[in-house]
C-alpha positions, -999 to 999 in steps of 0.1 A, spaced: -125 -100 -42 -149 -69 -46 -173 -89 -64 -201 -75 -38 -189 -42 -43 -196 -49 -84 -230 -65 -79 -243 -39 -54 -228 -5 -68 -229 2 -107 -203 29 -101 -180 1 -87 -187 -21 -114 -179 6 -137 -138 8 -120 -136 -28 -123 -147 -21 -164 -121 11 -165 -99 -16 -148 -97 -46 -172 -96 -18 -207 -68 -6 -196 -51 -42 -190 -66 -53 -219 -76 -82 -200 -104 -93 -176 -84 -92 -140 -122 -89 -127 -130 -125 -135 -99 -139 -121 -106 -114 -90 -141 -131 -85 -140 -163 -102 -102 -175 -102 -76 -198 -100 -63 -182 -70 -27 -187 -82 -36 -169 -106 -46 -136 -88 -19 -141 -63 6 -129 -88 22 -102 -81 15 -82 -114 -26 -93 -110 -28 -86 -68 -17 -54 -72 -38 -38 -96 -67 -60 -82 -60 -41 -48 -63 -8 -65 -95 -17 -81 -113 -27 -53 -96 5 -34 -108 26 -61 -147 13 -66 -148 16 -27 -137 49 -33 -163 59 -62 -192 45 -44 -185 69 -9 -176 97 -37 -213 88 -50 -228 89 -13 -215 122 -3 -180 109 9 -159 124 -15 -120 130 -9 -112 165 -21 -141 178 6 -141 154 34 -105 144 34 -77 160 45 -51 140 32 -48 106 19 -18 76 21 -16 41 11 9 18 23 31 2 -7 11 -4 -36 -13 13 -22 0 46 -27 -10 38 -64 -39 39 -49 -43 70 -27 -28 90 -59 -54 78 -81 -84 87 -50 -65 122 -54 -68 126 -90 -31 125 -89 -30 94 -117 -66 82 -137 -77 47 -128 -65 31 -161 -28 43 -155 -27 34 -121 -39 -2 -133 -17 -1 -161 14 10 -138 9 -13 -110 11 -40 -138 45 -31 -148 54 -27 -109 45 -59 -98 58 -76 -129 95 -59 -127 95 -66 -89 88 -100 -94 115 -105 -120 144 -84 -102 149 -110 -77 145 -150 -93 121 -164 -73 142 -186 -37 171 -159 -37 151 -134 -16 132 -131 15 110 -109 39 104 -113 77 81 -100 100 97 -90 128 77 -87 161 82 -68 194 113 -49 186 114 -7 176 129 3 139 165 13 158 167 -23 173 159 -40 137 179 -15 117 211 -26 143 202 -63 137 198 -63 96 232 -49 96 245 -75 114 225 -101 93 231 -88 63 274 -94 62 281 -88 22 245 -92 15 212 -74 11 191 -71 47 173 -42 57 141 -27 69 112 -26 45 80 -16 67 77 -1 97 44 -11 101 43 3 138 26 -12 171 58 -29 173 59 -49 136 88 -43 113 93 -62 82 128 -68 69 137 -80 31 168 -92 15 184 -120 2 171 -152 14 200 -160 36 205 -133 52 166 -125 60 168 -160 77 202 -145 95 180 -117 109 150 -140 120 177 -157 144 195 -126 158 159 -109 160 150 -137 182 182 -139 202 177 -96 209 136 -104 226 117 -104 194 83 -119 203 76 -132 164 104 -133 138 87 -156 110 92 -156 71 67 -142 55 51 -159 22 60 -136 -5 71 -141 -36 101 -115 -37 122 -91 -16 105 -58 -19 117 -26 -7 152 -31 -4 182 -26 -26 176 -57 -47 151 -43 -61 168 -16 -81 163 -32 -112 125 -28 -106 127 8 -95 147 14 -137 119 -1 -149 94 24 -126 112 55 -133 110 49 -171 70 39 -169 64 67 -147 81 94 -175 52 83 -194 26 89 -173 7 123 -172 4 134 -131 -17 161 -122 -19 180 -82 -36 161 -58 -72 173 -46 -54 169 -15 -17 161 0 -5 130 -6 17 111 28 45 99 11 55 62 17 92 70 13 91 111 33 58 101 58 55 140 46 27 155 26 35 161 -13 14 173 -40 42 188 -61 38 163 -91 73 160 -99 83 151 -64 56 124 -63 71 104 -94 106 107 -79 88 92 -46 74 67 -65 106 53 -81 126 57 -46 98 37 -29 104 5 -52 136 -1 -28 131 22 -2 115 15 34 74 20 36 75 49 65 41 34 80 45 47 112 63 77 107 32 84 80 3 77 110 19 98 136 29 127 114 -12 127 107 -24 124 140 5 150 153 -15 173 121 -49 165 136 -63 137 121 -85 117 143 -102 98 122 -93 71 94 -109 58 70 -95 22 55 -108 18 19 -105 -18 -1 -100 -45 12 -91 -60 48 -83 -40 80 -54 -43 89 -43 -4 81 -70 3 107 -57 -20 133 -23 -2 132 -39 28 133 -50 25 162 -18 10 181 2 41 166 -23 70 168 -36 76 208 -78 76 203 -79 73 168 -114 64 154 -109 39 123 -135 28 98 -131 6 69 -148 3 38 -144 -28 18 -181 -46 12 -214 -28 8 -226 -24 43 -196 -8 55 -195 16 31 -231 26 37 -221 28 71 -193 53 68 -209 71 42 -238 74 70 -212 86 94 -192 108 75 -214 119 48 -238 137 69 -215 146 102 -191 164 74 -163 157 97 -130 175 80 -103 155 99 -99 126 76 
């Protein structure tokens, strides 16, 4: 993962470098070299998503792609936030590495590992989920935790209770209602133990304006008062990732185009199922990012 990036683009290798200083370790070579258990933790995949996000990022910035001039505003779904706030100059590279660390290691250890759950939820709106996690849920945790739009809404709770919801889900017309393989119940109310841990990390953590507005995950409204984005940040730990909410509010604001940075594309593919004509690009390997930068870098389209 973003080894290409690396080997084609010295300003991406040079986030990867900024990356492992600042964990004091060398994610990098797990990232391209393994064991894949070992990435697949939830305090390595996190920041390892963020570096790749990031060296994308540097490389467009390097091609004439840069956010604070052809952006208008940038989001990230979950962790990815991190990531849109360190695009924005909101947090440096090495704190957002160093903070996604501490996220993914407290949210794996709020829940022990079999007690929680999250289901994908297919084919039914957020009103329809939100009446059947409170019917799943009885004296237990179950709630929404992405509305991913185009129809998907993830739930999260404790295991039995998820599993509650994958049945009633079904029973109300759900297309799909399958478990999902994750190693803990994020954003939901079990979590609260993580968010502790987030809102004393964060107090440490120097924020500065975005270059541009920031869609908040847990508002899907534009912040760049920095005080208000490190609240949002510990709130999002159990709160509900506003996905769709976060698309449409752009789109209603003019946006028409989006760009997907990191890796995979499936950002892009919701996109396009919540925003009407919305043109998507994605930049995760080399040749898509000469491709946008192409696209973007000398049509200096604004609506980003």
């Amino acid at each position: 993962m973003g080894r290409a990036l690396a080997d084609a683009f010295p300003e991406a290798r040079a986030v990867f470098d900024e990356v492992d200083d600042a964990l004091g370790a060398k994610l990098s070579a797990i990232m391209w070299d393994g064991p894949a258990e070992t990435l697949t933790l939830t305090e390595n995949a996190q920041p390892a998503l963020m570096a790749v996000s990031l060296a994308a990022t540097r490389v467009l910035s390097s091609r004439g792609v840069a956010i604070g001039q052809q952006a208008a505003f940038v989001a990230g779904h979950s962790l990815g936030e991190y990531s849109a706030l360190a695009a924005a100059g909101t947090l440096s590279i090495a704190d957002a590495a160093r903070l996604l660390r501490i996220r993914g290691h407290a949210m794996q250890e709020a829940v022990p590992v079999g007690v929680g759950a999250m289901a994908a939820l297919i084919g039914l709106d957020l009103d329809t989920v939100n009446a059947v996690a409170a019917e799943a849920a009885g004296d237990e945790v179950c709630s929404a935790a992405n509305d991913n739009g185009g129809g998907q809404v993830v739930v999260s709770g404790d295991k039995a209770a998820v599993e509650r919801a994958v049945e009633i889900a079904k029973a109300r017309g759900a297309k799909r209602a399958v478990i999902l393989p994750v190693s803990a119940p994020f954003h939901c109310a079990l979590m609260a133990p993580a968010a502790e841990v987030m809102q004393a990390a964060l107090a440490e953590v120097t924020l500065r304006p975005p270059v541009v507005p920031v869609i908040a995950n847990v508002t899907a409204a534009p912040v760049s008062d920095v005080d208000t984005i490190r609240a949002n940040l510990v709130d999002q730990v159990t709160a509900m990732v506003r996905w769709r909410e976060s698309i449409a509010w752009l789109a209603d604001a003019g946006v028409d185009t989006f760009v997907e940075v990191g890796s995979g594309r499936v950002l892009s593919g919701l996109a396009r199922r919540i925003a009407d004509g919305a043109v998507t690009m994605t930049a995760g390997s080399p040749d898509d990012i000469e491709e946008v930068a192409a696209k973007l870098g000398a049509s200096g389209v604004k609506n980003v």
